[in-house]
C-alpha positions, 0 to 999 in steps of 0.5 A: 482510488479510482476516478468514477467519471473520467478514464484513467490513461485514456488511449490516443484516439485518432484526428476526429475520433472524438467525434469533435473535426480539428479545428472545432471549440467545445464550451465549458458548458458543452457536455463533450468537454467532459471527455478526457479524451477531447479535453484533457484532465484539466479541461474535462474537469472544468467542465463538469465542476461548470456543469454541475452549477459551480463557479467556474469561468466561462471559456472554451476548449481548444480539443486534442484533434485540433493539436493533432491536427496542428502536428500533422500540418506542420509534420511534426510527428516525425521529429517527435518520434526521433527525438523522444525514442531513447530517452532517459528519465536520469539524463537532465542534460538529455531531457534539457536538449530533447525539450529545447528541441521539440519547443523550437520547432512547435513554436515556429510552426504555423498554426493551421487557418482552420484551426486558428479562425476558430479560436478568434471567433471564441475568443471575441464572443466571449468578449474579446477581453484578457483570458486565462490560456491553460494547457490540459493534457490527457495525462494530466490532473489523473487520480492516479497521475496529477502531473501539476505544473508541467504544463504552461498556463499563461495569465492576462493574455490580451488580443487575437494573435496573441491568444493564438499565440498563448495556445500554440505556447501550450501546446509546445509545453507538452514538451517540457523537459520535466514533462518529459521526465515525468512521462518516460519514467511513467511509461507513458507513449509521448507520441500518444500523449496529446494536449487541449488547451482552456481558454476562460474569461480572466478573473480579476482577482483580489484574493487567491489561492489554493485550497485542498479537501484533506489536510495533505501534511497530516493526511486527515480527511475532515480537514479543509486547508485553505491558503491565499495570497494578495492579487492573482495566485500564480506567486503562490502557486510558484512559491514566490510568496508566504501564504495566510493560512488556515484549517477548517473543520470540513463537517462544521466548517469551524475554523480550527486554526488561523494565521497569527494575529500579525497584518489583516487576514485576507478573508474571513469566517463567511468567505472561508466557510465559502470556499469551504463548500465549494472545494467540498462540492468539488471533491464529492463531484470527482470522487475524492479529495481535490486540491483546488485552486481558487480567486475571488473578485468582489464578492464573487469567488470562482475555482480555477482549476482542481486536481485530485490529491495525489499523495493521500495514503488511499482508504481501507476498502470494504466497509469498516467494523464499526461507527466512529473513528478507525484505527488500522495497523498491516496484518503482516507487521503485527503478525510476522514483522513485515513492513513492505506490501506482499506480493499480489498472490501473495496478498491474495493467499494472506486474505485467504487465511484472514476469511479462513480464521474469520470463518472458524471464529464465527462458526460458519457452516459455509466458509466466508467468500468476502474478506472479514470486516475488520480486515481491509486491503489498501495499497497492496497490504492487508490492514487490521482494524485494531480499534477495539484494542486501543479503545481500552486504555490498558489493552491498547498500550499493551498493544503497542508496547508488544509492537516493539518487539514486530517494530519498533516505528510502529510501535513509538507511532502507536503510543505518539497517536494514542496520546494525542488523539486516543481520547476520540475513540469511543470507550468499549462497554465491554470486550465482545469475544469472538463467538468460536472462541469458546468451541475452539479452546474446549477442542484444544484442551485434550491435544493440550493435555496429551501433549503434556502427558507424553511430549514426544509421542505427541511431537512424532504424531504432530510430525507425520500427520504434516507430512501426511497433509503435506502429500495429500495437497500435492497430490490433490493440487496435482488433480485438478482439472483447469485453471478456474480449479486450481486458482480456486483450490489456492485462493479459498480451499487452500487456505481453510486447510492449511489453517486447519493443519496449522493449528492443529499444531498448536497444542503441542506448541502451547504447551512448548511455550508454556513450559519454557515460560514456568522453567524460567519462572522456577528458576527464578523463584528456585534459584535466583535467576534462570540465566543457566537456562540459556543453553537450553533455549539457545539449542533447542531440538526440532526447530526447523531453522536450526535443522536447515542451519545443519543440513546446509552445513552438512551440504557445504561439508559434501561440496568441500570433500568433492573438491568443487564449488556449489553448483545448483546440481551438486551432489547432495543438494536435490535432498537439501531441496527435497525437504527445504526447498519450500522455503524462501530468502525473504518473508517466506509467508509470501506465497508470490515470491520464489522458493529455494527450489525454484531459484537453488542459486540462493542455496549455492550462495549460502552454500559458499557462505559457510564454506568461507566462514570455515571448515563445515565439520566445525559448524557441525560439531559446534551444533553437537556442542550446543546439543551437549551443552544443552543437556548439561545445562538441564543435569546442572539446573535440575541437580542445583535445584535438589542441593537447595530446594530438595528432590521434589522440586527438582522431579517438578524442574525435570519434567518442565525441562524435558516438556520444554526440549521435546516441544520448545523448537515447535514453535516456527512448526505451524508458520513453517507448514504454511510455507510447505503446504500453500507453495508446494500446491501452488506450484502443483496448479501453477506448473499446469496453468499457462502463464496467460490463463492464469488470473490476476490475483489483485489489482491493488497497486503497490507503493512505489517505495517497498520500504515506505510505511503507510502514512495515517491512512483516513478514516470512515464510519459506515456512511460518511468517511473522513480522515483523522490522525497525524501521518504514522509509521504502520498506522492507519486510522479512519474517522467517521465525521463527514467532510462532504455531507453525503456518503463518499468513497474519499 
């Protein structure tokens, strides 16, 4: 989620740049302390919240140019430099030392006149009593980076020197050694990291705490969690004590659960409805979700400080397909098994296809320019609105069980959610099929019934008319004029196209399938179990696995009667590259990762894996024994079906038999040709385009963890958004309660 109002990493400015003169204090109620860049995350979020009518303490900002000008006056640049140039992030001893280090220093300098005299002559107007001394640096409480507790915060500071003191302390608390940690991991500049101080009246607190806008264990945003503790909330913050805790509906305020009923509950229903509102206003202020902290002081409550909840799985973006709650599964796992994010081309060409088949499914006459409404991008990865699905009972556990066989976390998740919340969903009157569905099966129906007729007429056809296709890309890829053209081409024409050669494919690969699944049926029902059909299944012709198995058997043959070991160019492997090079190591749909031909040593590894696991000419005619064996088993089948059931019935196995060796090992034909049509095109755009010209395809970031499933993703109806559901493998759902009243990107 990106931040609305402040800058995300803003650059360093120069002494003075913020137009605010070292030395210089801004108020809370002063409009230029809702500058990141003068007042730090935390800083210039006081601000604002103060501004827009919140209760937050009055107070004052100590500004970054006034820390520069301190660094400057002590010369302390240089030391930072040196000290900070080769750190690392996975040297504790390092980052300990480093820290030390810089902290000494800092705290010995002198804080300059022109800046300290200033901070006196704020601190007494504001009454000369105890204050809160927070630091706030221009990295911290970011959407992106909330950098919490790496910082130092003094509490109850009392006296001038002492509060000039408590500002020099944080700004030498830049220099934690988990801050440190924190931005060489980052990649953040620390010589361009600078750090304002907040200065605010010191809030006598009765009770205190945090509260978060969305549930951060179940990831629900129409929850409000609130926890306190007894005085000031620092023991909390620090873990010191157990908090009373309670979760909140966050549209009716409705207490949902409370602490037990041991001891007296440090607030009640006014005053957490209370606070509530506040860290909802909050939220709707900053533009997501806030973990806030709070106090409350007779019968005033304030908000100390707010970040934004980092760890939320982000929202679906685009508007969703429906009212109520949503429920979001990644495409790719449904559709071909993959959990992590694809690459960002590779996302890109994916969101192609999905607008491709949602333009053939509603029968556009102009192809869709934007992403269909039940496809929507978050964290790098496309999500599929399966609501409709899961709101039918009887569909949606059968989606779920199906996911077992992409998934099996995804799968447990979905029957988990369904149980316990599968009753929120609004049951379909009826299922609305899409309107091209009707058009696209009676186009279907004579490819079905030609490939049935004549199987290997329709296998060869099916054949030449890809390669055909396949030629024809390249050579119109290979056309193109600049980089506007080529990025178009694989972006929106590329897709479309491949999809329309893709499925063309389908009849003879339905028919394939279907006659798989009736031979296994009629030799159940014919001869009591269809276990002899295994050869068959297991040796199919025309696979194009299985056809690249062989031919690098056959090239590991060839290096071995060479006398020498693969090399990227040894003979027999450009061929190999000539007809597999489109393929890929891993999730090969993805269009960003490199092919066998961009990268052959992948070729010669698998190369010297056959060549270790034996003699080559064995795995071949082991592949010729599979063929055979194969076609055994078919005589086998067909001749024990006319011993028990007569010759008819063994005619009728016959033909299924042979339907299904002409066109079962079509089945990977049409995911196979996406491989071959979309990179062979790209890299026909890509080797024209200079690296430096070519657009960012997608400015989503990823997980940090490739493996890391999404966790519930929240949810959303058309104008009010919220969370629902518990965190799930590959589940997302979204939910169309509102948590702050008014329409929010959350």
């Amino acid at each position: 989620m990106t931040e609305p109002h402040l800058v995300l990493h803003a650059p360093s400015p120069a002494p003075g740049a913020t137009g605010v003169p070292p030395g210089t204090v801004t108020w809370l109620d002063d409009p230029r302390s809702a500058d990141l860049a003068l007042a730090g995350g935390k800083g210039a979020r006081l601000a604002r919240l103060r501004q827009a009518g919140l209760p937050v303490p009055d107070g004052f900002v100590v500004g970054t140019d006034s820390y520069r000008h301190f660094v400057a006056t002590a010369g302390l640049a240089p030391l930072v430099e040196q000290v900070t140039a080769d750190l690392d992030a996975r040297d504790t001893d390092g980052m300990t030392a480093a820290s030390a280090r810089l902290r000494a220093a800092f705290e010995a300098a002198p804080v300059p006149e022109d800046v300290a005299s200033p901070i006196v002559a704020a601190w007494r107007r504001l009454g000369g009593q105890a204050v809160a001394v927070r630091s706030s640096a221009t990295t911290e409480d970011l959407p992106g980076a909330s950098s919490a507790g790496q910082q130092d915060t003094l509490l109850d500071v009392t006296g001038a020197e002492r509060v000039v003191d408590a500002v020099r302390r944080c700004w030498s608390s830049l220099w934690t050694a988990r801050a440190l940690a924190y931005r060489t991991r980052q990649g953040d500049p620390h010589a361009q990291t600078a750090v304002a101080v907040v200065v605010q009246r010191m809030v006598p607190a009765d009770v205190a705490g945090v509260l978060f806008t969305a549930d951060p264990l179940t990831g629900r945003r129409d929850r409000v969690v609130v926890e306190a503790v007894r005085g000031l909330g620092d023991a909390l913050v620090s873990g010191r004590v157990t908090p009373q805790r309670w979760v909140l509906d966050a549209g009716t305020r409705a207490v949902l659960d409370a602490p037990d009923g041991a001891g007296r509950h440090l607030l009640d229903g006014e005053r957490l409805r209370e606070l509530a509102g506040l860290g909802l206003a909050a939220a709707t202020l900053s533009g997501g979700p806030q973990d806030v902290e709070w106090a409350t002081a007779g019968e005033r409550c304030w908000l100390l400080q707010a970040r934004p909840i980092t760890t939320l799985f982000p929202l679906p973006s685009g508007p969703p397909a429906g009212p109520g709650l949503r429920v979001y599964i990644p495409l790719t796992l449904a559709s071909q098994g993959i959990a992590e994010p694809l690459t960002p081309a590779g996302t890109a060409v994916f969101a192609g296809l999905a607008t491709a088949v949602s333009s053939l499914w509603s029968l556009r006459s102009r192809p869709r320019q934007e992403l269909p409404p039940w496809v929507s991008l978050a964290a790098g990865r496309l999500f599929y609105d399966v609501t409709p699905l899961l709101a039918s009972p009887r569909l949606g556990r059968r989606l779920a069980d199906r996911m077992a066989l992409k998934d099996p976390a995804t799968s447990a998740a979905l029957h988990e959610w369904l149980d316990r919340e599968g009753s929120r969903l609004d049951r379909p009157r009826g299922v609305a099929l899409p309107a091209g569905l009707a058009v696209w099966v009676a186009r279907e129906v004579p490819g079905l019934l030609a490939a049935a007729v004549a199987p290997d007429r329709a296998r060869r056809r099916l054949l030449a008319q890809v390669e055909d296709q396949v030629e024809r890309f390249r050579r119109e890829a290979a056309g193109l004029a600049g980089p506007r053209e080529q990025v178009e081409f694989v972006l929106r024409a590329l897709p479309r196209r491949t999809l329309d050669v893709a499925w063309a494919q389908l009849p003879p690969v339905y028919v394939g399938l279907l006659a798989g699944a009736l031979a296994a049926w009629l030799c159940e029902r014919w001869l009591g179990s269809s276990a002899g059909l295994e050869p068959v299944r297991r040796w199919l012709p025309h696979d194009p696995t299985v056809a690249m198995g062989a031919a690098l058997a056959r090239l590991a043959r060839t290096c071995r009667e060479a006398g020498g070991e693969p090399f990227p160019t040894a003979p027999g492997m450009q061929e190999f590259l000539d007809t597999f090079g489109h393929r890929a190591p891993d999730r090969e749909i993805d269009l960003g990762l490199p092919r066998f031909r961009d990268d052959p040593s992948y070729v010669v590894q698998l190369v010297r894996g056959y060549l270790a696991a034996g003699d080559p000419a064995d795995l071949l005619a082991r592949h010729r024994r599979g063929a055979e064996e194969a076609d055994a088993a078919v005589r086998d089948l067909v001749a024990a079906v006319r011993r028990a059931r007569g010759p008819v019935r063994a005619l009728v196995l016959r033909a299924v038999l042979a339907r299904y060796r002409a066109l079962g090992g079509l089945r990977e034909r049409p995911s196979s040709t996406w491989c071959g049509c979309s990179p062979r095109a790209a890299a026909c755009c890509s080797r024209s385009v200079p690296p430096s010209s070519r657009p960012a395809t997608s400015t989503t970031p990823t997980t940090s963890s490739s493996s890391t499933r999404p966790t519930c993703a929240p949810g959303w109806t058309g104008r009010r958004r919220a969370c629902a559901g518990a965190p799930s493998a590959g589940v997302g759902s979204t939910s169309g309660s509102s948590a702050g009243g008014r329409s929010r990107r959350s």
